[in-house]
Each structure stands twice: as structure tokens, then as C-alpha cells.
N, C-alpha and C positions, 0 to 999 in steps of 0.2 A: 504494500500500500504506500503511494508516494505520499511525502508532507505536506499538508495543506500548504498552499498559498500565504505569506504577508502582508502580499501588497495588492493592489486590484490587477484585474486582468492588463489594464493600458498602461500597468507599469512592471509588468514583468520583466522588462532588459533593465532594470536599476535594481532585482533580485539578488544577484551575484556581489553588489556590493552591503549587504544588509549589516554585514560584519563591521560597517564603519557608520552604523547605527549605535552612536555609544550616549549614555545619559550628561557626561561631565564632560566641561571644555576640556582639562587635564588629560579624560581619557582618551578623548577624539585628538589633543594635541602629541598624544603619544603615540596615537596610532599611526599620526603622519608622519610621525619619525621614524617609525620602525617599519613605513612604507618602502618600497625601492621607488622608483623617478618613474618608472612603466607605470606600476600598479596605481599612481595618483594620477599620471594622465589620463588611465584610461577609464579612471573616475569620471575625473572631468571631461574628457571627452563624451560620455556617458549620461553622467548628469547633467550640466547647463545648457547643453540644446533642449532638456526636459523642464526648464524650472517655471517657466510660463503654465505648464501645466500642472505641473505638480504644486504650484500656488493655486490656482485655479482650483482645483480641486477640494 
């Protein structure tokens, strides 16, 4: 049985990053540090062509 879903269906390609879903600036500022340079672009790549929406929402 696969995992339910977190996010709605028209945000399933921002899935993969849920991991940097963290509750504390601290925690999200560490998490960018102990990102490599790929893994934040491809954040960002990812995410801000989505943010109109995902405000929207």
C-alpha cells in the first residue's frame, strides 16, 4: 500500500522536497547547510516557478 499523499494533487512535483519542510528557522537554516549547491537549486528550481500558486492556494 503506497503512502498517502501531503500535498494536493497540483503539487505533487514539490513532494520530493517535503524533507525541507522543517518547523524552526534554525532547523531549515541547517538544513541549507548541510545541503550540496545541486540539491538547493533544484529546490529552487522546483519551487518558485510554483509560488504564485502555492500562495494562491
Amino acid at each position: 500500500m503506497a503512502a498517502p499523499n501531503k500535498l494536493p494533487a497540483q503539487f505533487a512535483d514539490l513532494e520530493p522536497y517535503l524533507d525541507w519542510d522543517l518547523a524552526t528557522e534554525p532547523q531549515r537554516y541547517a538544513k541549507r547547510l548541510a545541503s550540496s549547491m545541486s540539491q538547493m537549486q533544484g529546490f529552487y528550481d522546483t519551487a518558485f516557478p510554483r509560488l504564485e500558486d502555492v500562495i494562491a492556494y
